[in-house]
ROVOFI-218378 format. One record per residue: residue number from 1; residue in three letters; x negated, y negated, z negated of N, C-alpha, C in turn. Coordinates in pm, whole numbers. Example, Ala and Ser with C-alpha at 12.3 -4.5 7.8 and 13.67 -1.06 7.14 Angstrom:
residues 2
[1,"Ala",[-1319,569,-780],[-1230,450,-780],[-1320,330,-780]]
[2,"Ser",[-1285,225,-708],[-1367,106,-714],[-1290,-3,-787]]
//
This chain:
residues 180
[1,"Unk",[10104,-1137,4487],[10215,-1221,4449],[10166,-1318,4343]]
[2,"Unk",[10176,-1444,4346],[10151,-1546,4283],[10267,-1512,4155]]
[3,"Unk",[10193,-1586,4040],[10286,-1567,3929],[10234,-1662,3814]]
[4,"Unk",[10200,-1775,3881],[10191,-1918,3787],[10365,-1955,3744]]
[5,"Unk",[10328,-2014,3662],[10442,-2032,3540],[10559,-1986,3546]]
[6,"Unk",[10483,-1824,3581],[10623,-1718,3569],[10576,-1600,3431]]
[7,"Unk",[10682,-1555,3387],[10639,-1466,3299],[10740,-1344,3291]]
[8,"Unk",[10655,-1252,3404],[10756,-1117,3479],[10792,-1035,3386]]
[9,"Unk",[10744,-1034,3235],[10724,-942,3133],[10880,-933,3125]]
[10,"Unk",[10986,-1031,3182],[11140,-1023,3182],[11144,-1004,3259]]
[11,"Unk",[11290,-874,3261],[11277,-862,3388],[11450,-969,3432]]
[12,"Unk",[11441,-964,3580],[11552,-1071,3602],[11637,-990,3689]]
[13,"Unk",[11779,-1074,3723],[11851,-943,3785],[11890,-835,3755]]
[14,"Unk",[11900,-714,3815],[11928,-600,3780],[11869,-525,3687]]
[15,"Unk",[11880,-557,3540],[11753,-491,3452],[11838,-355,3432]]
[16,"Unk",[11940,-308,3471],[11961,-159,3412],[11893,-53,3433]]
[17,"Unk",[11796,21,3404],[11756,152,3421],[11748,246,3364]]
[18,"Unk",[11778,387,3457],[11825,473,3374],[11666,594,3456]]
[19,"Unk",[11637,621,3262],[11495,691,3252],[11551,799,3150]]
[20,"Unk",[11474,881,3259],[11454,1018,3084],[11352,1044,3039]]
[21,"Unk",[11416,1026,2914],[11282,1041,2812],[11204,1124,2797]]
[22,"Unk",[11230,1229,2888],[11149,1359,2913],[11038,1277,3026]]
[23,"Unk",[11015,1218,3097],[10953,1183,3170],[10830,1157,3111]]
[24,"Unk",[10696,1264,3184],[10567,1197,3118],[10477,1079,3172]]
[25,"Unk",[10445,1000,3123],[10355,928,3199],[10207,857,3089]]
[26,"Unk",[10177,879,3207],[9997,877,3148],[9929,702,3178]]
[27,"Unk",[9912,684,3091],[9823,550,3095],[9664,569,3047]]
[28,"Unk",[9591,500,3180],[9428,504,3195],[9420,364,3168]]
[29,"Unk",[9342,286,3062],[9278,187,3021],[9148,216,3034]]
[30,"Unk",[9086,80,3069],[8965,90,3076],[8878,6,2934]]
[31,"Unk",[8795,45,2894],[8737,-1,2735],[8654,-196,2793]]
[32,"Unk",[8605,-170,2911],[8543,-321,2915],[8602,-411,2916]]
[33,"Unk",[8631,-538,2827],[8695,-609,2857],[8820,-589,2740]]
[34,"Unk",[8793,-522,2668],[8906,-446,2541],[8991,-560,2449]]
[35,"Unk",[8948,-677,2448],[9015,-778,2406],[9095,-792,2487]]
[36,"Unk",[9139,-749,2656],[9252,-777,2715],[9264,-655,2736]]
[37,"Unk",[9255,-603,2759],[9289,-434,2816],[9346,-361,2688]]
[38,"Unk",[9297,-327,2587],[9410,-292,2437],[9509,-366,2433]]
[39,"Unk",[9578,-523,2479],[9682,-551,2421],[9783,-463,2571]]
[40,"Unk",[9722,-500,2667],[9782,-478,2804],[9804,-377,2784]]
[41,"Unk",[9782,-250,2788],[9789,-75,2703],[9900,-83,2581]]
[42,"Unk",[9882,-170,2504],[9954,-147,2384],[10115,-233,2477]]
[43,"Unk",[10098,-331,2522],[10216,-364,2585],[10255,-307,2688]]
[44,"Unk",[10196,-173,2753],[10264,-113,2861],[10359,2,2738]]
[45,"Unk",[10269,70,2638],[10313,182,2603],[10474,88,2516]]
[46,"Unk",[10485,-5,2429],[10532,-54,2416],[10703,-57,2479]]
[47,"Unk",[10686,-148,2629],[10794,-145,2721],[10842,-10,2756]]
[48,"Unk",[10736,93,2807],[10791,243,2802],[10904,291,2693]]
[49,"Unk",[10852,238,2579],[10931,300,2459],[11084,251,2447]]
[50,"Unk",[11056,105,2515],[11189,26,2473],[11266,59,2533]]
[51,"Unk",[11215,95,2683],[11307,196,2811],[11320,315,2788]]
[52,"Unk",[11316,371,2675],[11374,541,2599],[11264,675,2623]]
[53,"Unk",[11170,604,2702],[11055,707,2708],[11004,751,2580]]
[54,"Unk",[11026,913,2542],[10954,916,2438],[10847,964,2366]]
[55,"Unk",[10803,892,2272],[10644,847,2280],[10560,976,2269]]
[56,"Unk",[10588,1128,2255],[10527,1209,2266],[10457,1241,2415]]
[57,"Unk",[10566,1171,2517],[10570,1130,2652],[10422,1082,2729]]
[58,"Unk",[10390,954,2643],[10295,851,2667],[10153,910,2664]]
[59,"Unk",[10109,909,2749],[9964,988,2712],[9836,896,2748]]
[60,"Unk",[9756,842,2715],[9646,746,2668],[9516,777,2684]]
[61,"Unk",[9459,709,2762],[9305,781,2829],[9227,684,2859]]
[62,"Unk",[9124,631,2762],[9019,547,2804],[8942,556,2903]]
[63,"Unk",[8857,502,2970],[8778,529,3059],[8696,363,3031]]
[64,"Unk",[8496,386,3041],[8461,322,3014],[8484,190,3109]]
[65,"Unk",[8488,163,3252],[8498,25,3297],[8623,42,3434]]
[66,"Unk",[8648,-58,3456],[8721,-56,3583],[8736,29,3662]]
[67,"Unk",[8585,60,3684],[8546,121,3831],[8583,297,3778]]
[68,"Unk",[8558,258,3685],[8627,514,3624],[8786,453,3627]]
[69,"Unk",[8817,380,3635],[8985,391,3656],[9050,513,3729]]
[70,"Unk",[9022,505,3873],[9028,576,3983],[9013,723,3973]]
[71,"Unk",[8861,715,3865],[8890,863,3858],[8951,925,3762]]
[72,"Unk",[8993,830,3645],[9070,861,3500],[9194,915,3576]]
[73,"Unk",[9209,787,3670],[9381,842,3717],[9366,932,3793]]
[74,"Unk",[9321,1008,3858],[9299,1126,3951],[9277,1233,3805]]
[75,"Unk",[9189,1215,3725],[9220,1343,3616],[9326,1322,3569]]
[76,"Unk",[9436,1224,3535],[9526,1228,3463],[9665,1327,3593]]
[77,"Unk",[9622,1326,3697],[9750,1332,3807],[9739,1467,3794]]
[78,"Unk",[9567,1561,3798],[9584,1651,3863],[9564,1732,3755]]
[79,"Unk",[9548,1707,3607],[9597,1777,3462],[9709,1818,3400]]
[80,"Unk",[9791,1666,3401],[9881,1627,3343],[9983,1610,3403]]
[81,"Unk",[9972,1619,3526],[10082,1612,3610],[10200,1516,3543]]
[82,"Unk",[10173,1368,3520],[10276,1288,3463],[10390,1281,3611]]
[83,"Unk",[10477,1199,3565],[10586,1146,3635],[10541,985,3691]]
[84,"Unk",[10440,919,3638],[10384,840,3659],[10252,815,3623]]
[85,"Unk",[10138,773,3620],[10014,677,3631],[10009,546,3588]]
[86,"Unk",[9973,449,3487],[9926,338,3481],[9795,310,3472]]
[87,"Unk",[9740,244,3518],[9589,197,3528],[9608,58,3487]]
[88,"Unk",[9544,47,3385],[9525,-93,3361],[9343,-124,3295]]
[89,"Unk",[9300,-223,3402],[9184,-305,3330],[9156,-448,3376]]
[90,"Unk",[9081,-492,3377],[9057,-608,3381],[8919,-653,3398]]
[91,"Unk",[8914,-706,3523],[8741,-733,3606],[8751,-910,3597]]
[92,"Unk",[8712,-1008,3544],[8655,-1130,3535],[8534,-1187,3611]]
[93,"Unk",[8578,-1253,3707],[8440,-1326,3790],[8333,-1377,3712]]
[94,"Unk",[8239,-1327,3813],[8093,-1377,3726],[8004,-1453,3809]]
[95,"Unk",[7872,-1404,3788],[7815,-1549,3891],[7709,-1434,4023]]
[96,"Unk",[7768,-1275,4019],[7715,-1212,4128],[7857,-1132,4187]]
[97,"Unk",[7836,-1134,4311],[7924,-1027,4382],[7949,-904,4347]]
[98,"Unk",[7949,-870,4201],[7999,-732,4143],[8127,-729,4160]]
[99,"Unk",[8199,-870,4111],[8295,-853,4102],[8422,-817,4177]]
[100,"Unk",[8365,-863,4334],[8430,-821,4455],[8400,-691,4511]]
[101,"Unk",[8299,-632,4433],[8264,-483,4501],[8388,-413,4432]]
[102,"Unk",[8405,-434,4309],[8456,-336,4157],[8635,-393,4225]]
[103,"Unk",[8681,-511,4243],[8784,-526,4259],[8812,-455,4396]]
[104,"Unk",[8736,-446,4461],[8754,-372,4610],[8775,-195,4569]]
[105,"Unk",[8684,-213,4523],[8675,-59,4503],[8811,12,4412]]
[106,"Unk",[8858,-18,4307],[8916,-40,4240],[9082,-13,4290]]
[107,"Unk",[9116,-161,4353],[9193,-132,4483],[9224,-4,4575]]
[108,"Unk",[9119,-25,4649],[9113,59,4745],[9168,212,4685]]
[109,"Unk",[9102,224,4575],[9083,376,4543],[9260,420,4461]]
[110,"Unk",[9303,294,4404],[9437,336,4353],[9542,337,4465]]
[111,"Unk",[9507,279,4598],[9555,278,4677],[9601,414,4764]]
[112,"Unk",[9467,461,4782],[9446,610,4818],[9528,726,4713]]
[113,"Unk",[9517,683,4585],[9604,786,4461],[9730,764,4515]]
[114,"Unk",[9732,651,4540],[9930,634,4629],[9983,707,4672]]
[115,"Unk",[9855,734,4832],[9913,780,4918],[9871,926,4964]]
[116,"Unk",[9810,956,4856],[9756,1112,4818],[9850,1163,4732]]
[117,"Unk",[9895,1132,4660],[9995,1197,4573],[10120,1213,4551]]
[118,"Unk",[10221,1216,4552],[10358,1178,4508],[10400,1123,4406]]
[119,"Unk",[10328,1100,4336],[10346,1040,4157],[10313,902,4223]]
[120,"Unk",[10374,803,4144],[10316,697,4177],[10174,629,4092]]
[121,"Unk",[10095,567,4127],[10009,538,4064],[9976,346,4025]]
[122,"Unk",[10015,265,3939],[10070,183,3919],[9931,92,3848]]
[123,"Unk",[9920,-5,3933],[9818,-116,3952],[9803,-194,3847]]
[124,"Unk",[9770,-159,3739],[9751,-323,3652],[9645,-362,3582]]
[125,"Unk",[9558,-401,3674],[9435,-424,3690],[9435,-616,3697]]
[126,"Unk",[9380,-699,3636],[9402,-802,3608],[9245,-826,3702]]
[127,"Unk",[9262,-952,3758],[9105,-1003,3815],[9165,-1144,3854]]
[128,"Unk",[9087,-1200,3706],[9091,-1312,3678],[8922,-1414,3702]]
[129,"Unk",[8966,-1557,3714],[8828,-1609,3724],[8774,-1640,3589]]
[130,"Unk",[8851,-1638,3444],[8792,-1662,3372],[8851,-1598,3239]]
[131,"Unk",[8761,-1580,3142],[8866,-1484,3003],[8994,-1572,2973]]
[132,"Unk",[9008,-1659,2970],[9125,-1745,2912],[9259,-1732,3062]]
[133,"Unk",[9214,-1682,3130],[9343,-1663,3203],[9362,-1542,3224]]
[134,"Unk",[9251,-1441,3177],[9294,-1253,3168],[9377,-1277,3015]]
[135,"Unk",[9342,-1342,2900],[9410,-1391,2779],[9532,-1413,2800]]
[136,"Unk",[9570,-1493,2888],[9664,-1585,2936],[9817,-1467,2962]]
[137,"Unk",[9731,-1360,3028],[9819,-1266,3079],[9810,-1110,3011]]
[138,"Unk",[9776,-1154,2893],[9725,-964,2800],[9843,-1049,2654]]
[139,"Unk",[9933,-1104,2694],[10041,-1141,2589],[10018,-1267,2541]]
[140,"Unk",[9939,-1349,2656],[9970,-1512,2611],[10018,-1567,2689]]
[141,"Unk",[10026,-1709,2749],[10171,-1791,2792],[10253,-1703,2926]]
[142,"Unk",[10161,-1642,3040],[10212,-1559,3110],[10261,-1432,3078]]
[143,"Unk",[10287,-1435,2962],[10328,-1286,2944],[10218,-1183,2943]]
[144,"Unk",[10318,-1015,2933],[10216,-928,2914],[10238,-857,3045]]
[145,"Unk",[10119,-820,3099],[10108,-794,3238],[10141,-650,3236]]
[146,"Unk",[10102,-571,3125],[10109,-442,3070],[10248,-388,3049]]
[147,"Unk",[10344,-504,3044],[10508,-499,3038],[10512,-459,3205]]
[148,"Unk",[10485,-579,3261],[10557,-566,3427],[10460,-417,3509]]
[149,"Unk",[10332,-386,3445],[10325,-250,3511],[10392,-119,3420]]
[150,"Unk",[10452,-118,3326],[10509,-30,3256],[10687,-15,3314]]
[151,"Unk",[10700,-150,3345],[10881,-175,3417],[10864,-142,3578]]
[152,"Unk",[10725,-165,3632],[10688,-132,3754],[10702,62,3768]]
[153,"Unk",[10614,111,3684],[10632,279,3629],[10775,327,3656]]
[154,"Unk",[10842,239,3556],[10983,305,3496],[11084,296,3646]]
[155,"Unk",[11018,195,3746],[11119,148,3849],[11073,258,3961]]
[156,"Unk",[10972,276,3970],[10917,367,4070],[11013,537,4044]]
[157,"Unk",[10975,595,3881],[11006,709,3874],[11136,710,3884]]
[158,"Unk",[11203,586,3881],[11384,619,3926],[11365,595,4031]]
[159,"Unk",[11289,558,4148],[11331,576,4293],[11311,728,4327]]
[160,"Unk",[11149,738,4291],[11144,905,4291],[11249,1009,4290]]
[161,"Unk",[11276,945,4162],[11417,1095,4130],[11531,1091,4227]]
[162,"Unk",[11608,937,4248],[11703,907,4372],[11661,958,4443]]
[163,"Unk",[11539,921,4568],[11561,978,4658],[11541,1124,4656]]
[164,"Unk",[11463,1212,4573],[11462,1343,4544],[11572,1396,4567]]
[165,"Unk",[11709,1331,4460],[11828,1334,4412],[11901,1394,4542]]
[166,"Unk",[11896,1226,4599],[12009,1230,4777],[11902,1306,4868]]
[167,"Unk",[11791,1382,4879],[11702,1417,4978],[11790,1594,4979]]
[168,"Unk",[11785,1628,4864],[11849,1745,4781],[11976,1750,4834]]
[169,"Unk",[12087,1686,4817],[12182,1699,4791],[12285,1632,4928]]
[170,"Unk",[12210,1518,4952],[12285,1480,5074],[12264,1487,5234]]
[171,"Unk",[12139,1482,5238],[12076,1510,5351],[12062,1623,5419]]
[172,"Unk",[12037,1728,5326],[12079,1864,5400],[12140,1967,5324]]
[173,"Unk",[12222,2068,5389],[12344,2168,5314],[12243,2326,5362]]
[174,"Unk",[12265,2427,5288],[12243,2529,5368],[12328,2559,5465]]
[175,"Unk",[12397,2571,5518],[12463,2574,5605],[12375,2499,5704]]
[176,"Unk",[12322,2407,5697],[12272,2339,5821],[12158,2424,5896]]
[177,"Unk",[12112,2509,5818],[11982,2610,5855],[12028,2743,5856]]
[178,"Unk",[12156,2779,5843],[12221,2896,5868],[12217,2970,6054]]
[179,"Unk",[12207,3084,6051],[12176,3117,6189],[12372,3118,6267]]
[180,"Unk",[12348,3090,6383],[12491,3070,6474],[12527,3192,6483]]
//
């Protein structure tokens, strides 16, 4: 999704959500690149808080580059068993094809935490062509990207619980599995 001279860090529409603050969720930062990746971290944990998550909640796990993302968040799922996952780092084009291996890989692999797990595992991984536009988006003119995957978190674990909720409660009765 394109997001030139938008700044998602608001949200628009329906901003009501309802979170409990019991809810844990674990955020994996990656250290390379720490001039954007600490503010992006500090602005995910941030938005969590403002949405009533509380901060004993928030749990914080470096991992040295991009590419340990994948597996930060796989130790964080299968330890900690949060209610959610954030991954956030930030890969910048260079002048060799690393950068398309690491963004592939990267991808791919939070992709798989998706659809391996039930927790959701929440993308905010910046891959930008140059530092001034990973800047741009770690709490400068685009906003903080670390907001819209922290409101991304908070939106997921209330679908979770809904459909949990109506999966429970509306969809099937005992009675429906009762013998004739």
């Amino acid at each position: 999704m394109a997001t030139k001279n938008n700044n998602l860090s608001i949200i628009k529409g329906n901003s009501k959500i309802n979170i409990n603050p019991n809810e844990r969720i674990s955020i994996v930062y990656a250290e390379w690149n720490s001039e954007v990746t600490t503010p992006l971290m500090q602005g995910a944990k941030e938005k969590l808080i403002e949405y009533g998550i509380a901060i004993e909640n928030i749990h914080i796990h470096a991992v040295p580059g991009a590419f340990e993302l994948v597996s930060g968040c796989k130790l964080a799922l299968d330890y900690e068993i949060p209610s959610a996952v954030i991954a956030i780092g930030c890969v910048i084009q260079g002048e060799t094809k690393h950068f398309d291996y690491i963004c592939s890989a990267v991808t791919q692999g939070i992709t798989t935490l998706n659809t391996t797990y039930d927790i959701p595992c929440v993308f905010g991984v910046l891959t930008t062509d140059n530092l001034q536009q990973a800047l741009d988006r770690a709490g400068g003119k685009h906003g903080n990207k670390g907001h819209e995957a922290a409101i991304t978190a908070v939106k997921m674990i209330e679908l979770r619980n809904k459909l949990e909720e109506n999966f429970n409660t509306e969809f099937f009765d005992e009675e429906d599995f009762e013998d004739d």
